[in-house]
C-alpha positions as CSV (number, residue, x, y, z in Angstrom):
1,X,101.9,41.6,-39.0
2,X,100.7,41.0,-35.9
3,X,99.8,37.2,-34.6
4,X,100.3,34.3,-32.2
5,X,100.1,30.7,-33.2
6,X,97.9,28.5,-30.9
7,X,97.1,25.0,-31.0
8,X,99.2,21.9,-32.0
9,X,102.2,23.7,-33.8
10,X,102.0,25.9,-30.6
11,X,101.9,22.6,-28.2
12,X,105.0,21.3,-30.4
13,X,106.9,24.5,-29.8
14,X,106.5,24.0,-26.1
15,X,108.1,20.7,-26.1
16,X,104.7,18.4,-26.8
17,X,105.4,16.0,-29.2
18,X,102.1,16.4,-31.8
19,X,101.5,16.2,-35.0
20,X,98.8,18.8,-36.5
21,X,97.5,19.6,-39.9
22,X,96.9,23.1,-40.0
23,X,98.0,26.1,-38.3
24,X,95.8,28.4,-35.7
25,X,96.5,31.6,-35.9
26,X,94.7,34.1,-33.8
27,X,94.9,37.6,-34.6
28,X,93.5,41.2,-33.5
29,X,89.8,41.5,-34.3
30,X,89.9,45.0,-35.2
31,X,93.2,46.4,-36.3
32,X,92.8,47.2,-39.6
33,X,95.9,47.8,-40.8
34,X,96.7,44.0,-39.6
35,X,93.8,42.7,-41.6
36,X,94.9,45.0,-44.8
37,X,98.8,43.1,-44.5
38,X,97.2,39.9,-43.8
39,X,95.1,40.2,-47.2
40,X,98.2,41.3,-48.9
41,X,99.5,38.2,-47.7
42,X,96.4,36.1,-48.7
43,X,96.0,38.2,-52.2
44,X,98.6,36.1,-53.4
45,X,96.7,32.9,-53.3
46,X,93.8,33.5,-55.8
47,X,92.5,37.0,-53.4
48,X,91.3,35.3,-50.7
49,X,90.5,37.6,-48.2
50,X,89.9,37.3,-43.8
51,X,86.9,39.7,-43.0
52,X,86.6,40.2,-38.7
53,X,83.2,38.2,-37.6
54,X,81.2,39.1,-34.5
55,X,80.4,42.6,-33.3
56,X,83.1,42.2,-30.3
57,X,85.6,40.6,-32.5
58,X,84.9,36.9,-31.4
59,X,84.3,34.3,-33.4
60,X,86.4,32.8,-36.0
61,X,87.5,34.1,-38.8
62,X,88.1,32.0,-41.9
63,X,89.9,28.6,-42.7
64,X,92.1,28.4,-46.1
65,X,93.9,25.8,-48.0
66,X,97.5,27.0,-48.8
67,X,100.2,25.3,-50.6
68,X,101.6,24.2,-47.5
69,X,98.5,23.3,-45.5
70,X,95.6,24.4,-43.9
71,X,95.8,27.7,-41.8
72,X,92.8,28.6,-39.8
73,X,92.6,32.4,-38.4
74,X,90.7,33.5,-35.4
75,X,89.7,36.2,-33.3
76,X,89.4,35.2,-29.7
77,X,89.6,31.9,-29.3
78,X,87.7,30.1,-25.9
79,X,89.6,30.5,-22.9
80,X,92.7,32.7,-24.3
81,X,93.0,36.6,-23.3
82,X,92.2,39.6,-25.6
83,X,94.9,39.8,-28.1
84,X,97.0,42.3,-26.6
85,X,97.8,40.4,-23.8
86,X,97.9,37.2,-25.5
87,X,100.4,39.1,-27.3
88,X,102.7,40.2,-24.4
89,X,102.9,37.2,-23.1
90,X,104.0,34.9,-26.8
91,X,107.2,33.1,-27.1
92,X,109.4,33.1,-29.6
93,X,109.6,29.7,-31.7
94,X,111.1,28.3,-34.9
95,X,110.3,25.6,-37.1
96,X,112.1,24.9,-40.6
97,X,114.1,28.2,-40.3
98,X,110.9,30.1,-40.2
99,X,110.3,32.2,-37.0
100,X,107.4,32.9,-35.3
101,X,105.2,34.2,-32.5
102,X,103.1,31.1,-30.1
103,X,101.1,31.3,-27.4
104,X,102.4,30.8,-23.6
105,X,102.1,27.9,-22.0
106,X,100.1,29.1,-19.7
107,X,97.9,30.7,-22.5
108,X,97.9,27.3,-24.5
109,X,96.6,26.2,-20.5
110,X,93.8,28.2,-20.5
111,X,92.4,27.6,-23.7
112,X,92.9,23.0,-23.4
113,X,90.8,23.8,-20.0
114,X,88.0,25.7,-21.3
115,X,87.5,23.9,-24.5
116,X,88.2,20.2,-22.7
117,X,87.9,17.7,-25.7
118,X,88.8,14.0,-25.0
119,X,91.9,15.1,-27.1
120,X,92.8,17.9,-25.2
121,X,93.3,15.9,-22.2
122,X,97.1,14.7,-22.7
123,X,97.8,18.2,-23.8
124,X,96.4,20.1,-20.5
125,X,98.6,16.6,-18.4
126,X,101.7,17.7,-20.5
127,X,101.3,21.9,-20.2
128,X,100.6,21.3,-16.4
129,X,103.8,19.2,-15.5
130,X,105.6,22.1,-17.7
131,X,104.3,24.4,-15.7
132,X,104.9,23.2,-12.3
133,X,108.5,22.4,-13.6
134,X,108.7,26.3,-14.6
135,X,108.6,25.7,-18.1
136,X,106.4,28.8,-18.6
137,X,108.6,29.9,-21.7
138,X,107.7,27.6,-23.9
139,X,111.4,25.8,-23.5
């Protein structure tokens, strides 16, 4: 299946210690195939399904309660590239055992900047002293 985490369990696999409640997961808004193994995925928690929103694929897409928390799926997120590239340019992390695709810092960059919360600001202070130490790799 094809994703990249984004967000806080992103930011805490690129050294930012966070704590987050639900995973973001952005995915491509018109692969169908991906959508069909992501339902599989979902079918077996009471067949809920992801549907792609907007007529470019933007938007998000749906929010869901799992066992073990909240996962929240988009399609292209503020500031971050079209899939694809956001894509190429995903680090490998780990968590528990589990392994799994996040955004670049300089993706997880982009997309503190554009969106700009009050909360965002210690993340964009922390992803640009990682950068400008060439800690682009999410390391």
């Amino acid at each position: 299946m094809r994703y990249v985490v984004i967000g806080g369990h992103a930011l805490r696999a690129s050294g930012m210690p966070r704590h987050t409640m639900d995973w973001d997961i952005c995915i491509p808004a018109r692969d169908s195939d991906n959508f069909a193994k992501l339902n599989g995925v979902l079918d077996e928690f009471d067949e809920l399904h992801a549907v792609p929103l907007g007529p470019k694929g933007e938007h998000f897409v749906q929010t869901y309660q799992l066992p073990w928390g909240v996962v929240q799926f988009h399609l292209r997120p503020i500031g971050l590239p079209d899939f694809d590239a956001l894509e190429g340019r995903a680090a490998a992390a780990e968590e528990d055992g589990v392994r799994f695709r996040v955004a670049s810092v300089t993706d997880l960059l982009a997309a503190k900047r554009a969106v700009n919360r009050p909360k965002d600001q210690d993340d964009i202070l922390f992803l640009e002293r990682k950068l400008a130490n060439g800690g682009e790799n999410n390391e």
